[in-house]
BAROLO-408278 format. One line per 8 residues: for each residue y, z, x of N, C-alpha, C, CB. Coordinates in pm, whole numbers. Glycine has a CB too. Layout:
Y Z X Y Z X Y Z X Y Z X  ...
***
This chain:
-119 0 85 0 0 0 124 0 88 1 123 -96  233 -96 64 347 -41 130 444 93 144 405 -109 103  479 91 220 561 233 213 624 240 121 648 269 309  724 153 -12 812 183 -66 750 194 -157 907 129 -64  611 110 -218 539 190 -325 507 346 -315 413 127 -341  428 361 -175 386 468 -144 468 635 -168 362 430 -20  611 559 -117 715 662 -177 792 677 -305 803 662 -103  736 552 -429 784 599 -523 667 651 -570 859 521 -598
540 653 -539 425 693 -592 450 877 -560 283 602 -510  489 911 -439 544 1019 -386 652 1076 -503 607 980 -243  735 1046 -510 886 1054 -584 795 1078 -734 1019 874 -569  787 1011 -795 690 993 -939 606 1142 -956 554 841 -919  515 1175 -843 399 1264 -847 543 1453 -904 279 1254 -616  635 1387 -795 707 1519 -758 762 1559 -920 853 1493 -624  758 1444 -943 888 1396 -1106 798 1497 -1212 886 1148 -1193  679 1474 -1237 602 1522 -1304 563 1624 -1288 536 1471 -1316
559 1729 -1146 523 1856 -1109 613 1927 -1172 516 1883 -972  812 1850 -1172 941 1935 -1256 904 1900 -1366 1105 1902 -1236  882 1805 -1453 827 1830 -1567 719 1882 -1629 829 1764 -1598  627 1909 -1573 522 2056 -1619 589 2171 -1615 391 2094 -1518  693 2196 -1537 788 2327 -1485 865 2298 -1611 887 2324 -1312  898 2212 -1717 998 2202 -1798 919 2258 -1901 1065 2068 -1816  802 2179 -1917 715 2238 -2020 705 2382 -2024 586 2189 -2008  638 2424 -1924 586 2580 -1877 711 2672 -1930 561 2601 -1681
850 2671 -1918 1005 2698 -1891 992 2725 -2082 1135 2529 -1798  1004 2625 -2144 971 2554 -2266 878 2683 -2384 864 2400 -2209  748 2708 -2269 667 2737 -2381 681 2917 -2357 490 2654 -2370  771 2950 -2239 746 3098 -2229 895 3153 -2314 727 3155 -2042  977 3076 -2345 1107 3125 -2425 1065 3126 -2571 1245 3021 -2405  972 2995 -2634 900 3004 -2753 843 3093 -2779 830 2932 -2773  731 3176 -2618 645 3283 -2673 668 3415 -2691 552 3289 -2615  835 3382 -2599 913 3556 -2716 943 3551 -2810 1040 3636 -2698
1029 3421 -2888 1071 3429 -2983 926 3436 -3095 1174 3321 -2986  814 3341 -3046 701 3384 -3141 671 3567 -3171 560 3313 -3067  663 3623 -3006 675 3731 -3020 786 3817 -3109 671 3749 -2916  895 3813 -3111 979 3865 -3187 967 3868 -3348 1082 3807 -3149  937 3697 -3370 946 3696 -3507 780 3697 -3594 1039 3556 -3535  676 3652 -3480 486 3693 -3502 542 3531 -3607 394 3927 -3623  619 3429 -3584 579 3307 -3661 431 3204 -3608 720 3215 -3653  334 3219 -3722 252 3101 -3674 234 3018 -3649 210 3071 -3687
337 2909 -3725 374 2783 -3622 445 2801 -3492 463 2686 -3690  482 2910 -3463 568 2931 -3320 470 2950 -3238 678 3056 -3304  358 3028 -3283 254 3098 -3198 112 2918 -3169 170 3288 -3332  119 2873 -3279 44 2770 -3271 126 2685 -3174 11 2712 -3405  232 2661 -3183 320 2566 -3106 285 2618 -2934 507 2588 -3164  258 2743 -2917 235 2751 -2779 96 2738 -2731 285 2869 -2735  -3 2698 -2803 -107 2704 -2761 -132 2560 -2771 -187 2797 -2821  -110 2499 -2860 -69 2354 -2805 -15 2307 -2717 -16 2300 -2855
122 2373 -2662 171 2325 -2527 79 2386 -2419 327 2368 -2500  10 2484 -2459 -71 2548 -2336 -143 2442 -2303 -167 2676 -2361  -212 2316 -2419 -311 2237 -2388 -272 2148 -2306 -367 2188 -2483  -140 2116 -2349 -47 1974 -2285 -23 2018 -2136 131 1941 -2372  5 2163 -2129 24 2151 -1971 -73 2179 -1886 119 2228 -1924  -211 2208 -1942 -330 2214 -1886 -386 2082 -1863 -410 2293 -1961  -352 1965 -1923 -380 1845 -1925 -291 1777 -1812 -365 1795 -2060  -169 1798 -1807 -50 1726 -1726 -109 1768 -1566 136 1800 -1771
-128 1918 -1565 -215 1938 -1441 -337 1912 -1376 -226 2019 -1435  -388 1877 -1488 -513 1773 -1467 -495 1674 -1394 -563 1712 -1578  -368 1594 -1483 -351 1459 -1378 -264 1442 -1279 -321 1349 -1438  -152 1547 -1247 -122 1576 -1114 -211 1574 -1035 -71 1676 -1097  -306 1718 -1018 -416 1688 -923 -500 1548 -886 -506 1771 -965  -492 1515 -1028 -653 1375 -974 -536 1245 -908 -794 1266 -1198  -396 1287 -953 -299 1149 -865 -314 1202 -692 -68 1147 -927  -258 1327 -677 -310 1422 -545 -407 1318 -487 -400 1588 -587
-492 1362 -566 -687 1343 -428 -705 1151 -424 -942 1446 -569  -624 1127 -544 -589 935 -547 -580 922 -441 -456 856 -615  -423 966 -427 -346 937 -287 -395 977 -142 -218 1005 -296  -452 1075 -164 -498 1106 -78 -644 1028 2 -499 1218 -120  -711 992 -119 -822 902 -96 -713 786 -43 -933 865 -243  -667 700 -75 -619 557 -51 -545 601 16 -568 460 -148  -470 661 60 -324 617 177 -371 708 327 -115 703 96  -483 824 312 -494 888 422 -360 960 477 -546 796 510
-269 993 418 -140 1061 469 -138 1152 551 -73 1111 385  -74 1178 630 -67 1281 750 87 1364 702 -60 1184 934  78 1466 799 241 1542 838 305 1543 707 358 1446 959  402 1519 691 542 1576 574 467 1483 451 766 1507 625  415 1336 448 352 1316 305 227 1384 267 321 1179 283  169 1459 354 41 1546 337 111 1674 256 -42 1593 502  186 1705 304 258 1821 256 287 1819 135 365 1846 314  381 1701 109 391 1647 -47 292 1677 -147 392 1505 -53
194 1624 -104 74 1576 -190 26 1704 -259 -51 1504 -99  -20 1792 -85 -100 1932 -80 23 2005 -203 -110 2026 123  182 2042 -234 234 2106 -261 293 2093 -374 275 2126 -189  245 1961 -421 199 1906 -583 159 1965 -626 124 1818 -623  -2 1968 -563 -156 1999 -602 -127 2164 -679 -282 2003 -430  -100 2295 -530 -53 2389 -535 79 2458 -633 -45 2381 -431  150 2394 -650 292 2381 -775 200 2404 -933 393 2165 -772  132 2258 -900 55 2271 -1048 16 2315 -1086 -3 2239 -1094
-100 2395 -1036 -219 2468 -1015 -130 2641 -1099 -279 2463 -799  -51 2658 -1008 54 2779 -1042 113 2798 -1203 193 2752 -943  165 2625 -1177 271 2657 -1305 129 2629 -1446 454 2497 -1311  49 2595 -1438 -107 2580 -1544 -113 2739 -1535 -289 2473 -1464  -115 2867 -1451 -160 2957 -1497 -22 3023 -1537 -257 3019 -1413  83 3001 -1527 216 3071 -1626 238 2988 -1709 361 3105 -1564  159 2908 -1771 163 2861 -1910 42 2956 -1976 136 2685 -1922  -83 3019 -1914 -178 3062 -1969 -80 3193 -2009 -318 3068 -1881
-8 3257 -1909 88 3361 -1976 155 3398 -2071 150 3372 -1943  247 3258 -2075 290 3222 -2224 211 3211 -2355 339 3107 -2219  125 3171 -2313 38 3174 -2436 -30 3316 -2482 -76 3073 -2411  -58 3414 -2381 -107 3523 -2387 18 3631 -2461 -158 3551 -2241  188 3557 -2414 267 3641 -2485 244 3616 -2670 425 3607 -2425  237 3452 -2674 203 3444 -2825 148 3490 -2838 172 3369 -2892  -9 3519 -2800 -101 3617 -2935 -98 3716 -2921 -240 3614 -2963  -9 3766 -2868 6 3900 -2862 84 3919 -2955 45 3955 -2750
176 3811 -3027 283 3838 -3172 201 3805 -3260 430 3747 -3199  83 3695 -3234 -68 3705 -3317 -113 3823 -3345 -184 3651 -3249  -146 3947 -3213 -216 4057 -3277 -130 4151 -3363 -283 4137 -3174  5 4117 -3352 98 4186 -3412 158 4176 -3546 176 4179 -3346  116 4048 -3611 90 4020 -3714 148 4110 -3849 -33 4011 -3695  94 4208 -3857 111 4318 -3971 224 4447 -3958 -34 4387 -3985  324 4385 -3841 448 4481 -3782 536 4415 -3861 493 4485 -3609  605 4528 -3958 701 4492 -4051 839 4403 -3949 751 4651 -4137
895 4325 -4036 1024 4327 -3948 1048 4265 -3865 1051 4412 -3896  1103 4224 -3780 1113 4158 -3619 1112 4241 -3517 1236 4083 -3588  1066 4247 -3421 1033 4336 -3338 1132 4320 -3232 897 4327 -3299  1178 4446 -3171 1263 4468 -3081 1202 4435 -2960 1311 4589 -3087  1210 4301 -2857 1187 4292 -2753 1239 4373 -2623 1200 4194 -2756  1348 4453 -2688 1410 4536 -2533 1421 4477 -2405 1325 4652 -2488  1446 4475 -2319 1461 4387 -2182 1389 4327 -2114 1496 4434 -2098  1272 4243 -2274 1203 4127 -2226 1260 3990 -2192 1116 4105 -2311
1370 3934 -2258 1431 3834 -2271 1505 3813 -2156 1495 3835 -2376  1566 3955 -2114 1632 3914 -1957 1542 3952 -1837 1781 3998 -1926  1451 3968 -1853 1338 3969 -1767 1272 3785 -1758 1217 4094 -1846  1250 3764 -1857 1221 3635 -1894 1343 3525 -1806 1229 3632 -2072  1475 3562 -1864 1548 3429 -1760 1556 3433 -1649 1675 3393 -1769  1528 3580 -1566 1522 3566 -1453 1406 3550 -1386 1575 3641 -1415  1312 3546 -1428 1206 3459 -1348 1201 3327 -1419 1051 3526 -1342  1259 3261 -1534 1198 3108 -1497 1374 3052 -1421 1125 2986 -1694
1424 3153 -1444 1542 3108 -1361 1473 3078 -1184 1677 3253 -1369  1427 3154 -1153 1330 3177 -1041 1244 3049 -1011 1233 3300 -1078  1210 2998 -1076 1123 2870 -1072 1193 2754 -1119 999 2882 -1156  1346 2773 -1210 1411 2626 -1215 1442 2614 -1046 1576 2614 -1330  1484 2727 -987 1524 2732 -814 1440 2606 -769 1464 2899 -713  1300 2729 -791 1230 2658 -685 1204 2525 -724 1105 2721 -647  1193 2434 -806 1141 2321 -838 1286 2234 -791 1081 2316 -1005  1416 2243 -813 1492 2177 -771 1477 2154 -656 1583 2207 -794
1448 2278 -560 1423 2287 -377 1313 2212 -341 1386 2446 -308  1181 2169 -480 1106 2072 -451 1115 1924 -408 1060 2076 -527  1203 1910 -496 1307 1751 -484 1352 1716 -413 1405 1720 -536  1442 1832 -324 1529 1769 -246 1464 1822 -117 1684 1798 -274  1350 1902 -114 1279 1888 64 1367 1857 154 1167 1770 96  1505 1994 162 1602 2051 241 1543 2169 335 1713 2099 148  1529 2140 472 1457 2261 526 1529 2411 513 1435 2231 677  1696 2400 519 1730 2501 530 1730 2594 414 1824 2484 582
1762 2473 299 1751 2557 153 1631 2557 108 1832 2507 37  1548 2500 104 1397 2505 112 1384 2684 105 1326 2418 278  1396 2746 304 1420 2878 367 1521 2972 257 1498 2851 525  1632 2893 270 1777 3002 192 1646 3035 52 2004 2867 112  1632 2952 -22 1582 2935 -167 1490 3069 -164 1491 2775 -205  1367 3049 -87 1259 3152 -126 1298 3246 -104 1141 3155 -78  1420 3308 48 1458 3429 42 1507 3489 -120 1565 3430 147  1599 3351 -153 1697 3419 -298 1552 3447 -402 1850 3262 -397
1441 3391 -393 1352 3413 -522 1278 3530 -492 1250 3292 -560  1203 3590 -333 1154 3672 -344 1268 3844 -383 1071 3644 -225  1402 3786 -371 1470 3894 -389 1517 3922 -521 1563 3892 -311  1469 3823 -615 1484 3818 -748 1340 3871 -775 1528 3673 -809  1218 3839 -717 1101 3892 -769 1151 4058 -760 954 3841 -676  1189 4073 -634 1187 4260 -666 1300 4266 -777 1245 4386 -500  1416 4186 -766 1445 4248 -926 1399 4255 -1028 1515 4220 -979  1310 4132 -1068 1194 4147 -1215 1117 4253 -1177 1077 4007 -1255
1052 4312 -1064 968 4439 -1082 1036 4562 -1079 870 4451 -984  1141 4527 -1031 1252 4673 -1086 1257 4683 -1229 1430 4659 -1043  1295 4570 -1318 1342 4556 -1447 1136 4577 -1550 1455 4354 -1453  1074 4550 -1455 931 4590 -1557 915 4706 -1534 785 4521 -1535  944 4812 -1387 929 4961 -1391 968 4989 -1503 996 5041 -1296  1124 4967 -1519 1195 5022 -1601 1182 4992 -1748 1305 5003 -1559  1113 4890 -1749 1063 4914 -1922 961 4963 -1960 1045 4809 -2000  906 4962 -1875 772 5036 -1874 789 5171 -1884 692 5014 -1754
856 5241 -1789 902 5374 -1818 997 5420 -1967 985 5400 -1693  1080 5326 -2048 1155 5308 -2138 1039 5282 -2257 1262 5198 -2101  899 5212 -2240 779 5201 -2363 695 5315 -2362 674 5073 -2348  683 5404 -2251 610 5488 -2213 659 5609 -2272 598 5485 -2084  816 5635 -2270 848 5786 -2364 855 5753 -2506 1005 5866 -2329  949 5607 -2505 902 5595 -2651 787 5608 -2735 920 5506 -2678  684 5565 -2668 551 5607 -2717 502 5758 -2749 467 5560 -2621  561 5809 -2605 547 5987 -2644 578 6033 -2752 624 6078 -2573
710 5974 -2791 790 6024 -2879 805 5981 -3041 896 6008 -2817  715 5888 -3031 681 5835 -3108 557 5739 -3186 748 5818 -3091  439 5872 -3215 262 5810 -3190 283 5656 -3293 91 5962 -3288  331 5627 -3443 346 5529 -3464 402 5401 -3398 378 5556 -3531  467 5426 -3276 509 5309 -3193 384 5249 -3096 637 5357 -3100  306 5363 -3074 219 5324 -3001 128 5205 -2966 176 5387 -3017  139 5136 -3080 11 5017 -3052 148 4899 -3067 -164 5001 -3210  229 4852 -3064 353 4771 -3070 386 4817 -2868 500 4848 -3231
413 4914 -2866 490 4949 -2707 347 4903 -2604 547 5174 -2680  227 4935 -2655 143 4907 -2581 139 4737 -2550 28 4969 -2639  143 4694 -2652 143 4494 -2664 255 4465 -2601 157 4403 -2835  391 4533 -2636 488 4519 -2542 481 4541 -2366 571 4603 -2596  388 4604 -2385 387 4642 -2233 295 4493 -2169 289 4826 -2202  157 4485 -2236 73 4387 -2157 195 4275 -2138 -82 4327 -2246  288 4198 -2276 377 4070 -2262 485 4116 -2146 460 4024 -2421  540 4224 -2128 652 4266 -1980 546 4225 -1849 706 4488 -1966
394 4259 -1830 333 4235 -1750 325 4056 -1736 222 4315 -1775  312 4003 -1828 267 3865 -1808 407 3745 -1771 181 3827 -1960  498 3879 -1783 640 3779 -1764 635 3835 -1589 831 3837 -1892  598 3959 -1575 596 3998 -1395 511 3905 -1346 533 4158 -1339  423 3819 -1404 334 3768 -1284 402 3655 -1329 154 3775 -1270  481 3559 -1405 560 3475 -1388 623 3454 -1289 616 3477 -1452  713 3563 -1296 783 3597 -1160 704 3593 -1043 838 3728 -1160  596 3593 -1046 518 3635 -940 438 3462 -854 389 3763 -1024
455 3403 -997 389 3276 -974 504 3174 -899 331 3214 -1125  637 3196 -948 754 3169 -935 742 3194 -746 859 3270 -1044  746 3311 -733 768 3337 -564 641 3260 -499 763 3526 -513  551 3233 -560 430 3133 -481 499 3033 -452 295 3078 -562  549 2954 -593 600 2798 -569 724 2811 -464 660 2715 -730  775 2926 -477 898 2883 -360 806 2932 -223 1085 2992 -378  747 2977 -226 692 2944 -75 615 2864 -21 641 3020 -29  528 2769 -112 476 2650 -177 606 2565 -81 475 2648 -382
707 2546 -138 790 2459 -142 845 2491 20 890 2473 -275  844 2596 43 920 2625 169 824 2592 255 978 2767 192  703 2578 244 590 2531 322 579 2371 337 462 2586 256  628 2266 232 640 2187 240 784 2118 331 608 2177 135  867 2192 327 988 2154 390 994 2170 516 1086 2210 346  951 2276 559 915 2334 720 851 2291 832 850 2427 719  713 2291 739 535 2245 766 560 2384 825 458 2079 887  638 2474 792 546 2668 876 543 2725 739 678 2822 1024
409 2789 764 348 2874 649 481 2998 622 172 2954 708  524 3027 526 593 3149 466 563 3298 594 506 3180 281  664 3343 621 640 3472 716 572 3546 593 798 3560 796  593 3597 488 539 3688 395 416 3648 362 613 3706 283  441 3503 338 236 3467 352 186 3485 237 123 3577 456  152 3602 161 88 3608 95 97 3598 -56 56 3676 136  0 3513 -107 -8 3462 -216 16 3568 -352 -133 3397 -206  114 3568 -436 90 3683 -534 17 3662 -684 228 3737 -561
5 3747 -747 -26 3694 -898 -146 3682 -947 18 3572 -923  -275 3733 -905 -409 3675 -850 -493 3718 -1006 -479 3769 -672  -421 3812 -1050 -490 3934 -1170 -440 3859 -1313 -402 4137 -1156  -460 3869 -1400 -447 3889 -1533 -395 3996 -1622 -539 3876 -1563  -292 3977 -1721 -269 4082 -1804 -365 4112 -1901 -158 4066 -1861  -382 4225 -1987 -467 4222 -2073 -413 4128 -2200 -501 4361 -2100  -461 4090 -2260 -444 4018 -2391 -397 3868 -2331 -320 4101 -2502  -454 3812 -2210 -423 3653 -2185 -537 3577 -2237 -403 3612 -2022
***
């Protein structure tokens, strides 16, 4: 193949990794508001997109191992390819999140009212805020902001786990204090967890990405997010 196919085939693959990130972005703002309001077409609506972006990652990967079969790429287009693959892979399991926040307004079902999310929602923009970062820093495979980027996301991850202590500690007396809250603060708690490993998936892709810009593995290295909330 010539190079200029080769690099819009490149360009194209990347196009579609930000649009699974649009989807994913998409279905975790739906699965509070499902949460808030327990609507079943809201809650159905995310498990449908769960399918669509389980599918879109499907064919990211199999374009991946394409390219990889036919062009043999080395150095910075290897990187590309490999940090597709890895992106996808990520943003497919914070869509499984999202979906785990819907049925959790599924099991909630029979809670009068709309339910008070408390400082889920700004927990929520700041990690997919966290991952619009990183996916822009995908695009433009800038070494320095590539670097600048993941510093700014892993320092936003400790703010989302500051902001889940603290609701956690904020569901935890309420509960004391109140045994009828108990099974609502508890569901609240697993959906605050599944938005932390958002965040959590979020700091992969930017080091994902910073790995691609560099070709040096992340000093922090290590991969986060590995566990499951209950009710995914």
């Amino acid at each position: 193949m010539a190079r200029p196919d080769f690099d819009r085939e490149l360009a194209q693959l990347e196009a579609d990794v930000v649009l699974l990130g649009s989807l994913v972005e998409s279905a975790a703002y739906t699965a509070l508001e499902a949460l808030r309001t327990r609507d079943r077409a809201l809650i159905e609506k995310v498990m449908h997109d769960d399918d669509l972006i389980d599918g879109r990652r499907r064919r990211v990967q199999q374009v991946c191992v394409e390219l990889i079969r036919r062009e043999a790429p080395v150095a910075s287009d290897l990187r590309r390819i490999v940090t597709a693959w890895e992106v996808a892979g990520e943003l497919e399991r914070m869509g499984d999140y999202a979906e785990g926040i819907a049925k959790i307004g599924q099991l909630l079902r029979d809670h009068p009212g709309e339910i008070d999310l408390f400082s889920l929602p700004q927990m929520a923009d700041r990690a997919i805020g966290m991952l619009k970062h990183s996916l822009e820093a995908l695009l433009e495979r800038d070494e320095q902001w590539a670097v600048e980027l993941a510093r700014r996301v892993e320092h936003d991850d400790e703010a989302v786990d500051q902001m889940y202590a603290a609701l956690r500690a904020e569901l935890i007396e309420r509960m004391r204090n109140d045994p009828n809250f108990v099974e609502t603060g508890t569901y609240l708690l697993w959906a605050a967890h599944n938005l932390e490993r958002i965040a959590d998936r979020s700091t992969n892709i930017a080091e994902t990405v910073e790995y691609q810009a560099t070709g040096r593995i992340p000093a922090s290295g290590a991969q986060q997010a590995t566990g499951s909330a209950p009710g995914v």
